[in-house]
C-alpha positions as CSV (number, residue, x, y, z in Angstrom):
1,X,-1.3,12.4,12.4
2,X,0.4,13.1,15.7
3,X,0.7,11.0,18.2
4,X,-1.7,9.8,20.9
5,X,0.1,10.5,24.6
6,X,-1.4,7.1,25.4
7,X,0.2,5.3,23.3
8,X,3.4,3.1,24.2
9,X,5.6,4.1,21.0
10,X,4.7,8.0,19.9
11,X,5.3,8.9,16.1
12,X,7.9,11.7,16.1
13,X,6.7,14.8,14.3
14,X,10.1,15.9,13.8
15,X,11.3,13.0,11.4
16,X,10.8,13.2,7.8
17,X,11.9,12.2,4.3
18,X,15.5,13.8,4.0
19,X,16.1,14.5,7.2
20,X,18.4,11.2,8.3
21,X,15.7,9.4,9.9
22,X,14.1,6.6,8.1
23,X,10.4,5.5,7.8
24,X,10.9,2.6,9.8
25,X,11.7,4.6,12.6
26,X,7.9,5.8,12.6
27,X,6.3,3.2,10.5
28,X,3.2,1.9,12.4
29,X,2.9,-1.4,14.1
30,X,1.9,-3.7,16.9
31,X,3.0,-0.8,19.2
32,X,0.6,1.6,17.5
33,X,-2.3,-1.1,19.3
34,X,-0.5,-0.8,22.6
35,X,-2.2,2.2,25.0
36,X,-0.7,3.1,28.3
37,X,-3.2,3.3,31.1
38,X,-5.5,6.7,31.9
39,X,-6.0,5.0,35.4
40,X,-4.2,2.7,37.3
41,X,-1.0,0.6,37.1
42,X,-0.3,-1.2,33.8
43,X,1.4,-4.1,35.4
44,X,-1.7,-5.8,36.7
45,X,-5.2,-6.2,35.5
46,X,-6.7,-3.4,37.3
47,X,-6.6,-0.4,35.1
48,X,-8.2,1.8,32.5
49,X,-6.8,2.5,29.4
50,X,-8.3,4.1,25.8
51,X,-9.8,1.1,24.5
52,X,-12.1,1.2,27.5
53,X,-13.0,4.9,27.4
54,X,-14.0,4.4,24.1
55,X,-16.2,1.3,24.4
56,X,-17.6,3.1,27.3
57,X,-18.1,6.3,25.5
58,X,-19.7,4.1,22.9
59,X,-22.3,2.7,25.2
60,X,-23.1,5.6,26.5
61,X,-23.8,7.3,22.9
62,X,-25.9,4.2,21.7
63,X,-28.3,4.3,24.6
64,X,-28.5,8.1,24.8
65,X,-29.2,8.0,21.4
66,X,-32.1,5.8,21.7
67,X,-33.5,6.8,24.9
68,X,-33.6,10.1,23.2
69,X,-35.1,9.0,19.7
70,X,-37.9,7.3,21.6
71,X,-38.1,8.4,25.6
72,X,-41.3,10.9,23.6
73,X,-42.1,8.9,20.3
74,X,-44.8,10.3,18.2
75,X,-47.2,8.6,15.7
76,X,-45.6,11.5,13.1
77,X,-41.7,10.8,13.9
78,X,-39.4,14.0,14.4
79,X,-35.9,13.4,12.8
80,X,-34.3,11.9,15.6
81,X,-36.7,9.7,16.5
82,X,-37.2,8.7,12.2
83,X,-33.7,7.9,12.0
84,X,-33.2,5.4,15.1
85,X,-37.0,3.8,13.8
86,X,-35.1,3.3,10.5
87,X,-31.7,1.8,12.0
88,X,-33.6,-0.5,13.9
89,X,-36.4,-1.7,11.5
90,X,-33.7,-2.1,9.0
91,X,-31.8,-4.5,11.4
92,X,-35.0,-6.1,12.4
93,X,-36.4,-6.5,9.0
94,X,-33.3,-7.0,6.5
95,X,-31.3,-9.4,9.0
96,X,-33.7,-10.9,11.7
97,X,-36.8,-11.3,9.7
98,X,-35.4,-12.8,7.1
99,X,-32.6,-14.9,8.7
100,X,-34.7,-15.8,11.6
101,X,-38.2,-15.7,10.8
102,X,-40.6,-13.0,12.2
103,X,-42.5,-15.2,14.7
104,X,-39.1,-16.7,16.1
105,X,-36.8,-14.3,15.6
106,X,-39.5,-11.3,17.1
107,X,-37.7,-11.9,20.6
108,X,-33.4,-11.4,19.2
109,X,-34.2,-8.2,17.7
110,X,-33.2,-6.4,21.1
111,X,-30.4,-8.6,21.4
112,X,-29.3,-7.9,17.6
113,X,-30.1,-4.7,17.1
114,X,-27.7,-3.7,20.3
115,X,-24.9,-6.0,19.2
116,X,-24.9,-3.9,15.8
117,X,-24.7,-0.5,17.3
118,X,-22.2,-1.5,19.3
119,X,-20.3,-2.8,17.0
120,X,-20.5,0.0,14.8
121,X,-19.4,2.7,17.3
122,X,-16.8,0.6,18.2
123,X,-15.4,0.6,14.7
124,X,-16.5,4.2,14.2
125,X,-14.0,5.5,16.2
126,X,-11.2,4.9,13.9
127,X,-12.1,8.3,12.0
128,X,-13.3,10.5,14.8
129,X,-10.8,13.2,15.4
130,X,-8.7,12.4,19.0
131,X,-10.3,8.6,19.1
132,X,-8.6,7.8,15.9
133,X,-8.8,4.2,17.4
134,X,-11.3,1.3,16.3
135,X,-11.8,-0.6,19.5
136,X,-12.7,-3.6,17.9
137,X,-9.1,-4.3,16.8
138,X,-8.2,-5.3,20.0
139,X,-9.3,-9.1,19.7
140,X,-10.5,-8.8,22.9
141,X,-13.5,-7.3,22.7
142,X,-14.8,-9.1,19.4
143,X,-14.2,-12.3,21.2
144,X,-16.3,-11.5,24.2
145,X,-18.9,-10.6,21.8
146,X,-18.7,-14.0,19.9
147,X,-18.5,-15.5,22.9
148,X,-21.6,-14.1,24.1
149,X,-23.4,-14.9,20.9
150,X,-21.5,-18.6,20.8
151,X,-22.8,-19.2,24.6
152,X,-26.6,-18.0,23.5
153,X,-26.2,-20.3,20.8
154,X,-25.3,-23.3,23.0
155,X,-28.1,-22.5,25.4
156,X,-31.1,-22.3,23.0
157,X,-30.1,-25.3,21.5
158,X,-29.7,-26.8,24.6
159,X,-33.2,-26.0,25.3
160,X,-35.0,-26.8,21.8
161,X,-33.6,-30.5,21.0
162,X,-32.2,-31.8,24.6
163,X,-29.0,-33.4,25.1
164,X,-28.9,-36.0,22.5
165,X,-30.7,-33.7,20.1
166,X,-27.6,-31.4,21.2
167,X,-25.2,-33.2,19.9
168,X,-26.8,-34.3,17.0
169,X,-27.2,-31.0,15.7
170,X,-23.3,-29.7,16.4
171,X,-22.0,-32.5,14.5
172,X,-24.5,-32.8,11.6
173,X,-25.6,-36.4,12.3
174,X,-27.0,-37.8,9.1
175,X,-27.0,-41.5,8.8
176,X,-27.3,-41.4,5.0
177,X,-23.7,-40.5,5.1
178,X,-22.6,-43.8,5.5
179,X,-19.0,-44.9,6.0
180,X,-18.1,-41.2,5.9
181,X,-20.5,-40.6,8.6
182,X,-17.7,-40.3,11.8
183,X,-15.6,-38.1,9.9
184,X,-18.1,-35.7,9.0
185,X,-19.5,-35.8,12.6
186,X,-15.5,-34.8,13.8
187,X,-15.3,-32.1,11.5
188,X,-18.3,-31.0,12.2
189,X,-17.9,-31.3,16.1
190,X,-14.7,-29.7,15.7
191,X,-15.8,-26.5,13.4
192,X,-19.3,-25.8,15.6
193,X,-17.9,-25.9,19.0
194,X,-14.3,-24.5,18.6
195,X,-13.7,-23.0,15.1
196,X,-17.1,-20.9,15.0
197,X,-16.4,-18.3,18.1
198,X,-13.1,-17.9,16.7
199,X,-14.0,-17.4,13.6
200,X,-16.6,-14.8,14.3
201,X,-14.4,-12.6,16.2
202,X,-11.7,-13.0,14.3
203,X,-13.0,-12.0,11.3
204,X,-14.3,-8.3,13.0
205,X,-10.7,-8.3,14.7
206,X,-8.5,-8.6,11.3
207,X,-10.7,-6.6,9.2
208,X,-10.2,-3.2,11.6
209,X,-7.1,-4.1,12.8
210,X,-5.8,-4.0,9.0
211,X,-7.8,-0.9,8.4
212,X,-6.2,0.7,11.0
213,X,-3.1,-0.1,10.2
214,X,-3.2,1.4,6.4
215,X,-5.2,4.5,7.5
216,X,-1.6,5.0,9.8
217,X,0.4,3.8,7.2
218,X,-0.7,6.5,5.0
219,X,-0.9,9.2,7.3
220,X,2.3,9.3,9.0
221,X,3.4,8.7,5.2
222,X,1.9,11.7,4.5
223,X,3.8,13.8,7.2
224,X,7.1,11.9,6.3
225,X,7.3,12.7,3.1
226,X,6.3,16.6,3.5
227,X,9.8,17.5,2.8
228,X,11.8,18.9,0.3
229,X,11.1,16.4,-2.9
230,X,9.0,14.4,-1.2
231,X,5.7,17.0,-0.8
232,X,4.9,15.4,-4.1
233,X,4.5,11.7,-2.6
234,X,3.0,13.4,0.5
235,X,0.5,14.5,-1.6
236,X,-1.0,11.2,-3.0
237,X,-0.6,9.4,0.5
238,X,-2.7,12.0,1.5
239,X,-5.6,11.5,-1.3
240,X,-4.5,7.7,-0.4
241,X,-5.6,9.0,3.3
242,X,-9.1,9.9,2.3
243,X,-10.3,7.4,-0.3
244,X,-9.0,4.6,2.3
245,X,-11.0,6.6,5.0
246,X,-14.2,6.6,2.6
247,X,-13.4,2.7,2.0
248,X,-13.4,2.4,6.1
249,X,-16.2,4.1,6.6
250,X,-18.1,1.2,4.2
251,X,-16.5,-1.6,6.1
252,X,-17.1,-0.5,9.5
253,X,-20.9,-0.8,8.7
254,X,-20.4,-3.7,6.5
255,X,-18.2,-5.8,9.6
256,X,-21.3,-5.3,12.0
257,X,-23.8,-6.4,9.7
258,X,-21.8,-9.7,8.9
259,X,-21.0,-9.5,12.4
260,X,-25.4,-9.8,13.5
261,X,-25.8,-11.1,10.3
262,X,-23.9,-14.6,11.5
263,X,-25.2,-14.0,15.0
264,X,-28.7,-14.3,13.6
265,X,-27.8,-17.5,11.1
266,X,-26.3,-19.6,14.7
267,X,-29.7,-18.5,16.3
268,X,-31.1,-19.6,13.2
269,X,-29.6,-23.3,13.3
270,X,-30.0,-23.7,16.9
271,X,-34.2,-23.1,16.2
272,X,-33.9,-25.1,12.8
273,X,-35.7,-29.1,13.6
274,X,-33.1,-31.3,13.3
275,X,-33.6,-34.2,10.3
């Protein structure tokens, strides 16, 4: 893989196995997560870097996609326009519908069907040639995401049980509890209002952030070890290179369902009558 110009630390091309340079010298690591800006200056908080190309890139794919899957839609569906119909009835069907309910949950299927796009482009780009880059392992944009969700949560039930009802439903008030009754209630206080919008970012966050890191691991491996003896290593960090690519590919999708799918479940609990 060579090395992205953006990036803080480039890999040099020129050092392999046998050649008196070792792999720690190019192994990847919290650098390879480090971009220097595309615009402005890096030392305050007005600039533009690759992280931000791509999430804009992203956006700007998702809706062109869907403005042109349906901007003409026909009662017999061409191909575009059959594809976008099935990524958003799935989403509205397989994880609203049957988290939610179809009468409550009729209203979050914009809301969650845009959140797992999103989140799927973002992790695409971590195998699209020159990206090479999944956005959301930079924690900050799976936070703002939870946060988002965590706020909506908040609001809604807010607005369906009132204040006391509030609080009685992010600490799990149940007087049959008993004696044990105040402890549960901290835990629970503790883990709804604090632990949950961690949590739910950071669980996107790690899962691409180690994916990314093995996909480099491999690769630069690969190009390491393409020397003298070493070709025959090279070769199986390069099949190494694939099937983790393949593997990637299946937990990219699988990290934005979980990621609407929990979305959908906090919706879910703010709706839910409190007993």
């Amino acid at each position: 893989m060579s090395a992205d110009p953006t990036q803080v630390l480039a890999f040099d091309t020129n050092c392999h196995l046998f050649d008196g340079c070792g792999f720690a010298e190019v192994s990847p690591g919290l650098h390879s997560f480090l971009f220097q800006p595309l615009m402005g200056d890096g030392d305050s908080n007005l600039y533009f870097n690759k992280t931000m190309l791509l999430a804009l890139l992203g956006s700007i794919i998702i809706v062109g996609f869907f403005w042109a899957a349906f901007r003409r839609p026909q009662v017999v569906p061409g191909k575009l326009q059959m594809v976008a119909e099935a990524g958003y009835d799935f989403i509205r069907r397989g994880v609203v519908y049957e988290t939610i309910g179809k009468k409550e949950g009729e209203k979050y299927v914009p809301l969650v069907v845009s959140l797992f796009f999103f989140v799927w482009m973002l992790n695409l780009w971590s195998i699209v040639p020159i990206a090479q880059f999944p956005v959301t392992s930079i924690i900050s944009y799976p936070l703002v995401l939870a946060l988002i969700v965590y706020i909506l949560w908040v609001s809604l039930t807010f607005k369906r049980h009132g204040f006391v009802g509030f609080w009685k439903n992010v600490t799990g008030y149940d007087k049959s509890l008993g004696p044990v009754l105040p402890l549960s209630m901290a835990i629970e206080l503790f883990s709804n209002l604090l632990i949950r919008p961690f949590t739910h970012a950071v669980r996107l966050f790690a899962n691409m952030f180690a994916g990314h890191t093995l996909l480099l691991l491999f690769t630069i491996a690969s190009w390491y070890m393409l020397n003298g003896f070493g070709i025959a290593y090279a070769g199986v960090s390069f099949v190494m290179v694939i099937v983790m690519t393949a593997f990637e590919l299946f937990i990219q999708a699988l990290q934005a369902y979980v990621f609407v799918l929990l979305t959908c479940t906090y919706i879910q609990g703010a709706l839910a009558e409190h007993h």
